[in-house]
Every structure is written in structure tokens, then in C-alpha cells.
Residue, then its C-alpha position, 0 to 999 in steps of 0.5 A: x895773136x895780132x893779125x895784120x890789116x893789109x892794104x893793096x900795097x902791103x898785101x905782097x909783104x904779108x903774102x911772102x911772110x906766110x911762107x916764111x919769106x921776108x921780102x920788101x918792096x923794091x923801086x923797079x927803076x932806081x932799085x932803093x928798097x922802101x917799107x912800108x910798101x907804097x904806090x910811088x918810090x919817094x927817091x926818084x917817083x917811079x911807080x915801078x917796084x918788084x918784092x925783092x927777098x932779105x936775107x932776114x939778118x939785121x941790128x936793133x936800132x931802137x926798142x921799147x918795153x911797154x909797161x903797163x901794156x897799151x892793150x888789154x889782151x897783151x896784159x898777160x904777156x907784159x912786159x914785152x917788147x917792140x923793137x925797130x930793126x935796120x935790116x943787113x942789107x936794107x940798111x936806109x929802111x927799118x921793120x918793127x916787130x917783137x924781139x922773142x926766144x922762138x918762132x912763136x914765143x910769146x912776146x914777153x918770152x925774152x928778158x928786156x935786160x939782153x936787149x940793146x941797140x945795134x945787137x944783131x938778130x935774125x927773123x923768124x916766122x910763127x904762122x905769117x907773122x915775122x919776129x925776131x931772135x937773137x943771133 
């Protein structure tokens, strides 16, 4: 399983998936979510921000099937997929994740013919990580 590389920034995003929370770092002046996380907000340069939770519900805006995979240990799991999600109530940020049956399906576990753009989808959590289903 990928495991996130994380960053003084990005370490609260990972912290609040391990409890199953998908939050993202919010600019405490002007309020505009931002993700990926970073130290300065690029809407009004406040080094203000707060993690604000996400009701976890949102639209595919893009995807990917990858074939071949671009990395040896997911040959087994291919075809499978990355989608990029406009989140519901985020709608100027997008989060990337895998487009799956289950909280904690393997990547391929959904057929890339039921994915299309704008279908709206719900995350989950396997073991920190954040997915996505269809909702």
C-alpha cells in the first residue's frame, strides 16, 4: 500500500485521515480552503490557516486509467485508476485519490467503464488513506 511522505504543512491532512476525517487547510483571515497544504494563503498572503473538516462528498473532475502501471508493485492491480475530485463544498480546490468498490478495495476493483466526469462520489477511509466510492 502507498504510504504518504508528509511535510510540516501537510502532516495535520494525514493526521485527521487517520481517524477518518478528511479536513484541509483553510486560510484563517480570508477563509479560502487551500490543498495542498502550505505555509502562505496564495488569496490574500495570510500565514493564518485552521484545518476545517469536509463533508467528504464531491464530483469527479478528471481521471486516468493508467496502462501499463507506471510502477512495478501495482502491475497486479492494473488497470486502475486516479481520479482528481472537486470536492462539494471546496469547489476552488480538487484532491487526487483512487476511484474504488470499498474502503480498502484494491485499486483496480472498479470497472474504469462506470467512471465519467462530474459522477459524484463519497471518501472513505482504509488504514489513513482517503478513497473514493461512488455515491
Amino acid at each position: 500500500m502507498l504510504k504518504p511522505v508528509t511535510d510540516a504543512d501537510g502532516a495535520p491532512f494525514w493526521e485527521y485521515a487517520a481517524r477518518g476525517e478528511l479536513r484541509v487547510q483553510t486560510c484563517g483571515e480570508c477563509g479560502e480552503p487551500r490543498f495542498p497544504p502550505r505555509p502562505c494563503c496564495p488569496h490574500c498572503r495570510s500565514f493564518a490557516s485552521e484545518w476545517r473538516p469536509l463533508s467528504g462528498r464531491g464530483r469527479v473532475w478528471s481521471y486516468v486509467v493508467a496502462h501499463p502501471p507506471l510502477l512495478p508493485a501495482y502491475a497486479e492491480q492494473a488497470p486502475y485508476n486516479v481520479v482528481v475530485v472537486e470536492p462539494a463544498d471546496a469547489p476552488r480546490i480538487r484532491l487526487v485519490g483512487n476511484l474504488v468498490t470499498g474502503a480498502g478495495a484494491p485499486l483496480g476493483s472498479l470497472d474504469p467503464a462506470r467512471i465519467r466526469i462530474g459522477a459524484r462520489v463519497r471518501a472513505v477511509f482504509h488504514e489513513g488513506l482517503p478513497q473514493w466510492v461512488l455515491a
